[in-house]
C-alpha positions as CSV (number, residue, x, y, z in Angstrom):
1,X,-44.4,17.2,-44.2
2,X,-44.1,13.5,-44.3
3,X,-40.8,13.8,-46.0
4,X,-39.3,15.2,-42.9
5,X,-41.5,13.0,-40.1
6,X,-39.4,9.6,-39.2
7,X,-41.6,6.9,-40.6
8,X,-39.7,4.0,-38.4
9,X,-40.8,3.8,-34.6
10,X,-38.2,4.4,-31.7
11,X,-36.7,1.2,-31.8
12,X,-36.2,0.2,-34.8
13,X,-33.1,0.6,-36.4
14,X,-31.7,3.0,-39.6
15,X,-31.8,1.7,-43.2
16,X,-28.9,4.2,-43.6
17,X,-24.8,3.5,-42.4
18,X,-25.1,6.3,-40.9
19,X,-28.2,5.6,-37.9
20,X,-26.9,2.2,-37.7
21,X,-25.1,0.6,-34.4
22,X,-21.1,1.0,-34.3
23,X,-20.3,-2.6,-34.6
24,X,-16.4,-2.1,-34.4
25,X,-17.5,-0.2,-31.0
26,X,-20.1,-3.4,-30.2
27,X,-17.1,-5.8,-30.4
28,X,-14.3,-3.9,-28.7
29,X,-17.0,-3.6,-26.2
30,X,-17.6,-7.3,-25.9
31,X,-13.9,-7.6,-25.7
32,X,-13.7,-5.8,-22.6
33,X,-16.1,-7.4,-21.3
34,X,-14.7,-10.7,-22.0
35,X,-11.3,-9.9,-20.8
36,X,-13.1,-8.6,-17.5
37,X,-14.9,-11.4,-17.0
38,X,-11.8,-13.5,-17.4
39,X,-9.8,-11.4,-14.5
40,X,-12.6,-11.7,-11.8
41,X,-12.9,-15.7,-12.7
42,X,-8.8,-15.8,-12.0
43,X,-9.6,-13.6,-9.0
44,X,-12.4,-15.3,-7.4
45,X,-10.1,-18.1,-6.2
46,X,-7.0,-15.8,-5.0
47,X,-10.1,-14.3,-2.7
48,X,-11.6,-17.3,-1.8
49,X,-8.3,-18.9,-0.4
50,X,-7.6,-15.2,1.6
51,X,-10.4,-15.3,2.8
52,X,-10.5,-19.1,4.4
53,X,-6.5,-18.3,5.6
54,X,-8.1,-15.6,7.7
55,X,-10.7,-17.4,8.8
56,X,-8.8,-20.3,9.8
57,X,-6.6,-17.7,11.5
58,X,-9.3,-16.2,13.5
59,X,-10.9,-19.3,14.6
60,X,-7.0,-20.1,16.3
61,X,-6.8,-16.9,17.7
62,X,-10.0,-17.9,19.1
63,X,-9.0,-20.8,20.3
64,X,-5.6,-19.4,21.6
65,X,-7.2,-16.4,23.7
66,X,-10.3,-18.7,24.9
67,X,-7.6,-21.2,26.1
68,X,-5.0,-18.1,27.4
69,X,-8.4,-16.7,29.4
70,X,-8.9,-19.9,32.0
């Protein structure tokens, strides 16, 4: 019986290749993830400039229609 009972606890990890983590999967993974990361940081400022053109757009609308009103 104890030849077939798994004498490692849940986390640890396999002495065998076989139980072991995919490491060529880890780092293609970590690639993605860096290349991810990299878009969103180019994207944050394309976002953060639409967003102040609109709000500079809005608050002369504002201005405009508050103005056009009296």
């Amino acid at each position: 019986m104890t030849m077939l009972t798994h004498p490692r606890g849940p986390l640890d990890q396999a002495a065998d290749s076989s139980g072991r983590l995919d490491t060529v999967g880890t780092a293609a993974a970590r690639a993605h993830l860096a290349t991810i990361k990299r878009f969103c940081m180019r994207a944050l400022p394309v976002l953060i400039a639409a967003g102040a053109l609109t709000g500079i757009i809005a608050l002369k609308a504002a201005i405009y229609f508050w103005r056009f009103h009296y």
